[in-house]
C-alpha positions as CSV (number, residue, x, y, z in Angstrom):
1,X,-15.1,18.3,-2.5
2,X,-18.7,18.8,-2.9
3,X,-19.4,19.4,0.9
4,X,-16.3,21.6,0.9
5,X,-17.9,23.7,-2.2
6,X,-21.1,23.8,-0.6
7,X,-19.5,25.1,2.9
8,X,-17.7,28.1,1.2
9,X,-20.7,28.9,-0.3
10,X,-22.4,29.5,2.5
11,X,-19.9,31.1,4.2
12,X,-19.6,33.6,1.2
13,X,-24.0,33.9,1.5
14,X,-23.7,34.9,4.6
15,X,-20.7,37.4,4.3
16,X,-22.4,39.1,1.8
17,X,-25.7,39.2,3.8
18,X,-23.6,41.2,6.7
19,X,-22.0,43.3,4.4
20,X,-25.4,44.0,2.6
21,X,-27.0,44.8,6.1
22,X,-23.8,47.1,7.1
23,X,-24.2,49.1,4.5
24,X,-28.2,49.6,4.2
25,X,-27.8,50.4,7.8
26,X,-25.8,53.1,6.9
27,X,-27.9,53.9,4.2
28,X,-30.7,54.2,6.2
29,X,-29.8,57.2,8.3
30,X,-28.0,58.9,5.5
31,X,-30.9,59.0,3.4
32,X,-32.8,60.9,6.5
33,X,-30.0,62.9,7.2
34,X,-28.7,61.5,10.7
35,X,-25.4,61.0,12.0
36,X,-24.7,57.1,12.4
37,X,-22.7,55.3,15.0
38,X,-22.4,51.4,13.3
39,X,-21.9,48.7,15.0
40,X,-21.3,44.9,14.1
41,X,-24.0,43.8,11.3
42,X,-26.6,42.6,13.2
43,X,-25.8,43.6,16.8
44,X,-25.2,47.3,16.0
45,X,-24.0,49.4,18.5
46,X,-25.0,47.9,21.5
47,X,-22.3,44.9,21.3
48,X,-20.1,46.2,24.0
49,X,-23.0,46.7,26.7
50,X,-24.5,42.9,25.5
51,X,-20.9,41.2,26.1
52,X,-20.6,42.8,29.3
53,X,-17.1,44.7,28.1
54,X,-19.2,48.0,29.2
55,X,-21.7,49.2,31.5
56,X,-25.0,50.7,29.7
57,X,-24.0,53.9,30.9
58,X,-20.4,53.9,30.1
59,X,-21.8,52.5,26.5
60,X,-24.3,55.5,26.2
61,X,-21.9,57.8,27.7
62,X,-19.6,57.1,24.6
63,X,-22.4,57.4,22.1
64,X,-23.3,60.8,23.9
65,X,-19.9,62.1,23.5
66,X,-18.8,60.4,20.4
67,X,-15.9,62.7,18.8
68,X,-17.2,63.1,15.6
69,X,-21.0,63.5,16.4
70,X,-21.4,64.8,20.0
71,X,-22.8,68.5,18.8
72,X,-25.4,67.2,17.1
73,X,-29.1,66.7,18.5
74,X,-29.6,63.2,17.5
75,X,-27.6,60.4,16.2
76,X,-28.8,56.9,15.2
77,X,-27.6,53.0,16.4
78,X,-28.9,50.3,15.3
79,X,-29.4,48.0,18.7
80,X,-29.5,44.6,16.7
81,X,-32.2,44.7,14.1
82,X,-33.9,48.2,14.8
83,X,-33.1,51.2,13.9
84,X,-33.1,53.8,17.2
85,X,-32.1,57.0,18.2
86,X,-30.0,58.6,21.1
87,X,-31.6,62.2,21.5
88,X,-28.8,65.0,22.9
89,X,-30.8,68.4,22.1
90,X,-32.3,69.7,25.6
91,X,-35.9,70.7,23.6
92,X,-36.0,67.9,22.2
93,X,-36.2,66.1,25.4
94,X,-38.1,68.0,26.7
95,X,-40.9,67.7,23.8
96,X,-40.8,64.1,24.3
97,X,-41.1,64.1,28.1
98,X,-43.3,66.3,28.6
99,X,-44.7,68.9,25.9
100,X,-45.2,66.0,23.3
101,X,-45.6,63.5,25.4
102,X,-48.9,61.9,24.0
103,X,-46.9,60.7,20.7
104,X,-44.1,58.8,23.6
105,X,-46.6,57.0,26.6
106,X,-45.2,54.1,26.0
107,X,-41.6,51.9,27.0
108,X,-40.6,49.7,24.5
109,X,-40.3,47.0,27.3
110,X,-42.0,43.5,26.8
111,X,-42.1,40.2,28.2
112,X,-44.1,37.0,28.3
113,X,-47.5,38.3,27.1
114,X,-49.2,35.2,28.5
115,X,-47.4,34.5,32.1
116,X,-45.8,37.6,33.3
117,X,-48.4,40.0,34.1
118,X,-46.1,40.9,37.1
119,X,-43.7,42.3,34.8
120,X,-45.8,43.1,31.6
121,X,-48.3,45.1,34.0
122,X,-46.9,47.0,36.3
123,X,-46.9,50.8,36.3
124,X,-43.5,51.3,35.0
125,X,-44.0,48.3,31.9
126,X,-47.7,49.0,31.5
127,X,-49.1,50.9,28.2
128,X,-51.4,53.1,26.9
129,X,-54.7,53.4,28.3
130,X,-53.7,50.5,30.7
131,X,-50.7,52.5,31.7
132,X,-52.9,56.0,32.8
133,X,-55.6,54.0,34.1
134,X,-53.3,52.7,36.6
135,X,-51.5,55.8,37.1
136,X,-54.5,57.6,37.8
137,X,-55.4,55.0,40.4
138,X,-52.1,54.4,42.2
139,X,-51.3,58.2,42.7
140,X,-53.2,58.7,44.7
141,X,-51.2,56.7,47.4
142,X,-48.3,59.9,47.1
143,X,-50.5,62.7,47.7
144,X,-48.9,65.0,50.4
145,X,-51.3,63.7,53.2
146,X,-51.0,60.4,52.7
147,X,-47.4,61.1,52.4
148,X,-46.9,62.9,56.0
149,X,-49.2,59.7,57.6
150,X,-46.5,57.4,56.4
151,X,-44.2,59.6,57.2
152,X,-44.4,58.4,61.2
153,X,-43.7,55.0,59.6
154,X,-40.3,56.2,58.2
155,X,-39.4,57.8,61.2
156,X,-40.0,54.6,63.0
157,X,-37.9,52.5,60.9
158,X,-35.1,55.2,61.4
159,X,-35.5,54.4,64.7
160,X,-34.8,50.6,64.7
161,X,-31.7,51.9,62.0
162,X,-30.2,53.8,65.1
163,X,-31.1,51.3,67.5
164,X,-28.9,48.6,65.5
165,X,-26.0,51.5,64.7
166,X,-25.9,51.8,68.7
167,X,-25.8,47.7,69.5
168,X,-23.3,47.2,66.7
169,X,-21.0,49.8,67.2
170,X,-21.3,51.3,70.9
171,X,-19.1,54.1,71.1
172,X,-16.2,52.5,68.7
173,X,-16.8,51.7,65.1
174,X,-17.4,49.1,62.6
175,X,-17.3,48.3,59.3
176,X,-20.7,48.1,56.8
177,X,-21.1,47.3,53.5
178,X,-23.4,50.4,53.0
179,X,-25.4,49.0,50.4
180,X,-26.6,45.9,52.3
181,X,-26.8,47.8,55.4
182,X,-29.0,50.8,53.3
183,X,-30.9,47.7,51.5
184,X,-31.9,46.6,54.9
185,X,-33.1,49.9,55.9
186,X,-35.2,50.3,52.5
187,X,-36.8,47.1,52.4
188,X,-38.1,47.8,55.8
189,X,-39.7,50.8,55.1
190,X,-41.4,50.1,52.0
191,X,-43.0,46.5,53.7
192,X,-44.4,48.5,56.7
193,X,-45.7,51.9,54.4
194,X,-47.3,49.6,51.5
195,X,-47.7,46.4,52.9
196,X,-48.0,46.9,56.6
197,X,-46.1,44.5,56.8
198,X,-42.8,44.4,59.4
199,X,-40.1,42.8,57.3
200,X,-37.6,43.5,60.5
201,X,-34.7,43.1,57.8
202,X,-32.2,45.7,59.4
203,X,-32.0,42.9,62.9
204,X,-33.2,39.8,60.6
205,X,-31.0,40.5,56.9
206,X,-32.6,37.0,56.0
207,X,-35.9,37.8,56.3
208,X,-38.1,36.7,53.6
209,X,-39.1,40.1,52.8
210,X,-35.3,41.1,52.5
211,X,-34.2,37.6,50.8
212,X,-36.8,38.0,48.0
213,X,-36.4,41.5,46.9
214,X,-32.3,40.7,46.7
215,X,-33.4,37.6,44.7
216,X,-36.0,40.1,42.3
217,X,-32.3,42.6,41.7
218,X,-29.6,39.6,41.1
219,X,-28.4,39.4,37.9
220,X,-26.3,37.0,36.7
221,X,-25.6,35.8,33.4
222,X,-28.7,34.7,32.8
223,X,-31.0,37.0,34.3
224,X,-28.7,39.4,32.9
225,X,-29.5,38.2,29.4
226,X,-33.3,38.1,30.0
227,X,-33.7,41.6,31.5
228,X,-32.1,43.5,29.0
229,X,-34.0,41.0,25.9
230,X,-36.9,42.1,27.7
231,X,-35.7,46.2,27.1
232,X,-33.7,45.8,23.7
233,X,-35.3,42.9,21.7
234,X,-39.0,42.9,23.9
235,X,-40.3,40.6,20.7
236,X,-37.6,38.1,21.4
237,X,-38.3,38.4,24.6
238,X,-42.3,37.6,24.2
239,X,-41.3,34.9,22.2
240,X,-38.7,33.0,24.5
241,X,-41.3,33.4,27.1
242,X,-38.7,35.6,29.6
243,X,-40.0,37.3,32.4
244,X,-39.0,40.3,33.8
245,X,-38.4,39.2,37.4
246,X,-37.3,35.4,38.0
247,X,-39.8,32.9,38.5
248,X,-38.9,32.1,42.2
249,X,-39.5,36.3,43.1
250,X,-42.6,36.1,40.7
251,X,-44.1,33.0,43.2
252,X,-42.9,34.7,46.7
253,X,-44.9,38.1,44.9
254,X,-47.9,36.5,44.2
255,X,-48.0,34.3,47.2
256,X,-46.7,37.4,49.5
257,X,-48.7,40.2,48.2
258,X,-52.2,38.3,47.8
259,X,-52.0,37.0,51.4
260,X,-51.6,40.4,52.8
261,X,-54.4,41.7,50.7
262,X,-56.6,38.9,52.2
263,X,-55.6,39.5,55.2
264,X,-56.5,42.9,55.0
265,X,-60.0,42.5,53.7
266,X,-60.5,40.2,56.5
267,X,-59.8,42.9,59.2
268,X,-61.6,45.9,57.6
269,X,-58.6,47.8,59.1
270,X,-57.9,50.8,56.7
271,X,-54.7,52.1,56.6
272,X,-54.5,54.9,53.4
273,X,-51.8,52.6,51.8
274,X,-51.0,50.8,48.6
275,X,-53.0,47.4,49.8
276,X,-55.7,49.6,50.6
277,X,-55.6,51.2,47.2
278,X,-55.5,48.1,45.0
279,X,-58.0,46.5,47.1
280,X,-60.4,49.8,45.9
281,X,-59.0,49.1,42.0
282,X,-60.1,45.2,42.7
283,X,-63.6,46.7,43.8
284,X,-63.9,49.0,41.7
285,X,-62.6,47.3,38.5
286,X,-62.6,43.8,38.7
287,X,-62.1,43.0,35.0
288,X,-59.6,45.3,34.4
289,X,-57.8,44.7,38.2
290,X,-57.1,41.2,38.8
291,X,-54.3,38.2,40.0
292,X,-51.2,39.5,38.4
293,X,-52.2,42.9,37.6
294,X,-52.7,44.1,41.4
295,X,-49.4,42.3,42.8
296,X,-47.9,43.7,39.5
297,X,-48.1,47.3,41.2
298,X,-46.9,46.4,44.5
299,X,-44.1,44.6,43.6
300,X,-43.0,47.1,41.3
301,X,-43.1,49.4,44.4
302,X,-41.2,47.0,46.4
303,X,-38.2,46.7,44.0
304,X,-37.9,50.2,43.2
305,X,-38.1,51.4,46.5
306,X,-35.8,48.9,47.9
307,X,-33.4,49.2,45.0
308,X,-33.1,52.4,44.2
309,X,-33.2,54.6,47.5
310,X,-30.7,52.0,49.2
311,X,-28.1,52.6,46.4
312,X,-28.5,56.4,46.7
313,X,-27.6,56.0,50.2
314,X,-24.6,54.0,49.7
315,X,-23.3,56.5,47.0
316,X,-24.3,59.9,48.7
317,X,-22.3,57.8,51.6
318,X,-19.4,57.2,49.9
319,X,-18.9,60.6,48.3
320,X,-19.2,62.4,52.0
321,X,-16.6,60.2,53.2
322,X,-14.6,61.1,50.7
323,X,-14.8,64.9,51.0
324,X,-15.1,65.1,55.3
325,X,-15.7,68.6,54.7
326,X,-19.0,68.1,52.9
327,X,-20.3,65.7,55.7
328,X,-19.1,67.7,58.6
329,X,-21.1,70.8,57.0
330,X,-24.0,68.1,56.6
331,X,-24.1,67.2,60.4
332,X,-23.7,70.8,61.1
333,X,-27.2,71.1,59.4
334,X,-28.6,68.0,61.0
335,X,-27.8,69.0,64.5
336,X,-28.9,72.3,64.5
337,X,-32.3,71.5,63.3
338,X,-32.3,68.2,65.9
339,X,-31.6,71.1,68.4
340,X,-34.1,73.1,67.0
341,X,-37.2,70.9,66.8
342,X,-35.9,68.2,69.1
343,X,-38.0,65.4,66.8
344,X,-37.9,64.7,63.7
345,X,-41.0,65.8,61.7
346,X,-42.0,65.8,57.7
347,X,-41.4,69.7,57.8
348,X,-37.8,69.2,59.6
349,X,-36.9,67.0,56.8
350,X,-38.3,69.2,54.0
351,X,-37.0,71.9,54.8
352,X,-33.3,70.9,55.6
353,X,-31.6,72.6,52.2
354,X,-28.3,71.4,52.7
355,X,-29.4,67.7,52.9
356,X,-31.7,68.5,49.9
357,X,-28.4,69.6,47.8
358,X,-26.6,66.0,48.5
359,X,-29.0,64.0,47.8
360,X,-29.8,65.8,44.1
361,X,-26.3,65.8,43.6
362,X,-25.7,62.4,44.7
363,X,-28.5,61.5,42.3
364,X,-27.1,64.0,39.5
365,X,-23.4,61.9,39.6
366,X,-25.6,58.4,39.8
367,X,-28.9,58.0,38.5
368,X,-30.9,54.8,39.1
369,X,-31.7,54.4,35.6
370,X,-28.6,55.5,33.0
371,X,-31.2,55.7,30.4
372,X,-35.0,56.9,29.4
373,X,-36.5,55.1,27.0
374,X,-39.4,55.9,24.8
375,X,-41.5,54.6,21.4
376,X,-42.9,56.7,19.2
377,X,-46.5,55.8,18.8
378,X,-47.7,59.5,16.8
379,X,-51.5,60.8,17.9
380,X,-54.1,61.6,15.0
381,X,-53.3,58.8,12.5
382,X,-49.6,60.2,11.9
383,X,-47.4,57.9,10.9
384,X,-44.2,59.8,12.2
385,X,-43.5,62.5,14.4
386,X,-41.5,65.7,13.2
387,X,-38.4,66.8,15.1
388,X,-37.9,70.5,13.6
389,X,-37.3,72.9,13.7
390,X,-34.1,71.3,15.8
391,X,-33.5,68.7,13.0
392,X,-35.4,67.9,9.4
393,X,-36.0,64.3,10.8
394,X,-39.2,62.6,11.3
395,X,-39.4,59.5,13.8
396,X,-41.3,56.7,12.3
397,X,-44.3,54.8,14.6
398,X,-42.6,52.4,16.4
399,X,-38.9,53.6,16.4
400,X,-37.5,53.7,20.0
401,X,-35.8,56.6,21.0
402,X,-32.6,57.0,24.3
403,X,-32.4,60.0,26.4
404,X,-28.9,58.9,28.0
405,X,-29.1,59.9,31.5
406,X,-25.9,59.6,33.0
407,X,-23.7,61.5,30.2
408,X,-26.3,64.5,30.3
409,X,-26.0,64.5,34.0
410,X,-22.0,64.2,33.3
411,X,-22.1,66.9,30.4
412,X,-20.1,70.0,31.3
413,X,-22.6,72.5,29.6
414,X,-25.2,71.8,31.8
415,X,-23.2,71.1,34.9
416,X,-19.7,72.3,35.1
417,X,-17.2,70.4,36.4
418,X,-19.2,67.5,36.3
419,X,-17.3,64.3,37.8
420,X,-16.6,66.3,41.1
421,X,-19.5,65.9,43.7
422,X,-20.6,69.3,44.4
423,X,-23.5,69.7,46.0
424,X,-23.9,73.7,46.1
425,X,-24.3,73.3,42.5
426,X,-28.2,72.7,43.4
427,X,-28.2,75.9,46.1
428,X,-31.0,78.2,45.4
429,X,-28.6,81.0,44.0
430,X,-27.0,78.2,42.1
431,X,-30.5,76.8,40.3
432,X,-30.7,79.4,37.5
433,X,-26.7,79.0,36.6
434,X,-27.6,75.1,36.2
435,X,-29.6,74.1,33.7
436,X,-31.9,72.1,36.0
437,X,-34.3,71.0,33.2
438,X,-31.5,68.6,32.4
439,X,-31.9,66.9,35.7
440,X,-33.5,63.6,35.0
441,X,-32.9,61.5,37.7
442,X,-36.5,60.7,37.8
443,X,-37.7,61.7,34.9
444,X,-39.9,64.2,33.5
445,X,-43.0,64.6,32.4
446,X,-46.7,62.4,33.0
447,X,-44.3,59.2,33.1
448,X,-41.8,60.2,35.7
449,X,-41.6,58.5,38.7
450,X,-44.7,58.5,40.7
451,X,-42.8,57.7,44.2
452,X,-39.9,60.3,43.7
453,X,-40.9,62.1,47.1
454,X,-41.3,59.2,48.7
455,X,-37.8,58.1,47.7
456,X,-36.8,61.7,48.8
457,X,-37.6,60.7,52.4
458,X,-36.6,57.4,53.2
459,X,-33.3,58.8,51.6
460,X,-33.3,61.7,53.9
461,X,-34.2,60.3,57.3
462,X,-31.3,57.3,56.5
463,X,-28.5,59.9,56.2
464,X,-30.1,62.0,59.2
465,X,-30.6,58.9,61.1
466,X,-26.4,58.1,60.3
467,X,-24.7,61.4,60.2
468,X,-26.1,62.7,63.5
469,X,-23.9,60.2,65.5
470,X,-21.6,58.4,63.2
471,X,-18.7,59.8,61.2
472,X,-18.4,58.0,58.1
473,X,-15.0,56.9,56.6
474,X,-13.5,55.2,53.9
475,X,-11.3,51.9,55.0
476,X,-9.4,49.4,52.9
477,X,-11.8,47.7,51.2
478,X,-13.9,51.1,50.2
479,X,-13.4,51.3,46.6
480,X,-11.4,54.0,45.2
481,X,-13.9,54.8,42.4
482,X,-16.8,53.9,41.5
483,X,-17.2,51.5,38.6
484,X,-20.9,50.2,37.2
485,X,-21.7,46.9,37.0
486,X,-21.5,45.8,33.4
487,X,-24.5,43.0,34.0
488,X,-27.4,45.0,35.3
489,X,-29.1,47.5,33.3
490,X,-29.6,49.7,36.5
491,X,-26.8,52.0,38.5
492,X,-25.0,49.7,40.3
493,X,-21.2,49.8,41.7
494,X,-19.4,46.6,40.6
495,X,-17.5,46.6,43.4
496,X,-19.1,46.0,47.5
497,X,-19.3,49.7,49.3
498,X,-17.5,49.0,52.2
499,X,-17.0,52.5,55.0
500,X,-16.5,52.5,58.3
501,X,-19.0,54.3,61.1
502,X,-16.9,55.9,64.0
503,X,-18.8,57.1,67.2
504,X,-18.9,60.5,67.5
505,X,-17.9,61.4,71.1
506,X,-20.5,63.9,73.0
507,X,-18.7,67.1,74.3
């Protein structure tokens, strides 16, 4: 009876604890005068993204456009213990991103603060005075002329592209899953323009280059877990000791990455590239550039160059074989200015308009990142940072903040009808109808993505490379829409992006 007693009464504790931390939650934003979405006492809002019932951006599309609250500029979660806000009001976004931006450096991202400088250091995780001081030195690498020297690289890896496309399908056609195929084609350029390093993934798809940035992006349920503690709970995360990579891609980084750098140094070759860069940080800097912190930078390069230009291909892929119209008008475009300039050059691709509107909008529709996320850290000694005149609240230090992509990109108001893949919507006599500031595919602002143009090429010269000779089609096992993968915190279709690649006849 005693144990029974004893049992209820802890079950009764800890019912009224949840019910206590319901309601101060909701006490807590109505006191500041913020719209609240709750959530289960002590996971909050985030619980359907954290089961995997939802993608993060169908989860932050739903808080976006909640019924009750989607007019206003903010609105505030809890995601588990902390008290956050989604941000919806354009200025506001923009003060944080960009006009503001010295109250928001910093991600509130963590991980092992003892054995993951890979993932704690590198130029997207970094902070603060570490985070400029390697921004400062690594931008250098994406200036426009070091840009247009690896340009010649990029056009050499499309080269190898077509030369498999006309092995493997002759002048008949053949079935790809786009995203392996695209994967391929990314992890080959970014080995031979940072590392100089020929991965040969697009004739060799086991390569060790290839196999280790797949293994860096795999998430199952247990990487799954650890990624996202590392975003939503980074103490927890610094506490468990989880890293943001596994500990097998962490080894073939080190290993990889400090070889090449070796090997460089040995040869006195100079190439202008990212080894050459951190080799002048480790010179330059050796007690602030060392071990983890240089391979830190180039393996963040790696994965995000790999990961996110090979699923913008896939997607911009899939929505031209949907709408034949859209692709034919494409290869119009790239024919004319093959005929025209007879090679590729940086100044063909740059100035090809049409190819320019597809990939936008094909980054508009899927973003690599659903989300931007920011901590308020005020300048000056403040101890919060003032959001009027768009709303009386002030964001405590330390209070994350969301910028929900995907359901701003999806958001009528800015882009009308927003689910259909238009890409004249980014024509130049379309621009000022759009509200372009709400493009945030790479961001905005000193922290926005330091290898955007970059991306923009090795995305260009893939669909050139393709569309000029190869129609693209959907066939049975092409998905008929697109749903995200509810286990990885970045843009991902659940489903394989299988399409077909026809010949096109000569006349």
């Amino acid at each position: 009876m005693f144990v029974l007693e004893v049992i209820l009464g802890l079950v009764a504790l800890i019912t009224l604890g949840l019910l206590w931390w319901q309601k101060s939650a909701n006490e807590f934003w109505k006191k500041h005068g913020v719209s609240y979405i709750p959530g289960p006492p002590l996971i909050g809002a985030i619980k359907d993204a954290i089961t995997f019932r939802k993608s993060y951006g169908e989860l932050l599309t739903d808080l976006y456009n909640h019924p009750q609250f989607k007019d206003e500029p903010i609105t505030g979660v809890y995601f588990f213990h902390k008290p956050s806000l989604i941000i919806r009001h354009p200025e506001i976004i923009k003060n944080i991103l960009v006009k503001d931006f010295q109250n928001f450096v910093d991600r509130p991202i963590s991980s092992d603060p003892h054995d993951d400088g890979i993932g704690r250091d590198n130029l997207f995780s970094a902070k603060g005075k570490r985070w400029k001081t390697i921004r400062n030195k690594v931008s250098p690498v994406f200036t426009s002329g070091k840009l247009k020297n690896l340009f010649h690289l990029l056009v050499d890896v499309s080269k190898v592209l077509e030369m498999k496309l006309a092995r493997e399908i002759g002048d008949g056609s053949r079935e790809y899953e786009m995203k392996e195929l695209a994967g391929c084609y990314t992890t080959d350029t970014i080995s031979i323009c940072a590392f100089g390093v020929e991965a040969n993934s697009l004739f060799n798809p086991k390569a060790e280059f290839r196999v280790n940035a797949q293994r860096a992006q795999e998430f199952d349920w247990k990487r799954a877990i650890e990624f996202q503690t590392c975003f939503l709970l980074p103490e927890l995360a610094a506490f468990l000791k989880f890293t943001m990579y596994s500990r097998g891609a962490n080894k073939f980084f080190r290993s990889s990455i400090n070889y090449v750098m070796e090997e460089r140094e040995k040869s006195e070759v100079i190439r202008n590239d990212l080894i050459d860069t951190l080799i002048t940080m480790k010179n330059e800097d050796p007690d602030l550039f060392y071990g983890d912190t240089l391979v830190a930078q180039a393996a963040i390069f790696l994965i995000a160059g790999y990961e996110t230009s090979s699923t913008v291909i896939s997607f911009a892929l899939y929505e031209l074989s949907k709408q034949p119209e859209l692709q034919e008008k494409l290869r119009k475009e790239i024919k004319e200015y093959k005929e025209k300039c007879k090679t590729i050059e940086y100044e063909t691709i740059k100035d090809m308009e049409y190819l320019h509107m597809v990939v936008q909008e094909t980054l508009r529709l899927y973003p690599s990142l659903p989300f931007l996320d920011r901590l308020c850290i005020p300048v000056d000694g403040n101890e919060s940072y003032s959001l009027e005149p768009y709303h009386k609240f002030s964001i405590p230090k330390g209070m994350p903040v969301y910028i929900p992509i995907i359901p701003i990109h999806r958001d009528a108001k800015y882009f009308p009808n927003p689910e259909k893949f238009i890409p004249e919507r980014f024509s130049p006599e379309n621009r000022e109808s759009n509200d372009q500031n709400q493009f945030l595919a790479f961001g905005q602002g000193p922290r926005n993505c330091i290898g955007s143009r970059f991306g923009y090429f090795q995305v260009k010269l893939a669909l050139f490379t393709i569309l000029l000779n190869y129609r693209v089609e959907q066939c049975e096992r092409t998905p008929i829409k697109i749903e995200f993968d509810k286990k990885s915190l970045i843009t991902h279709s659940a489903s394989a992006l299988y399409m077909k690649l026809i010949k096109i006849k000569s006349n």
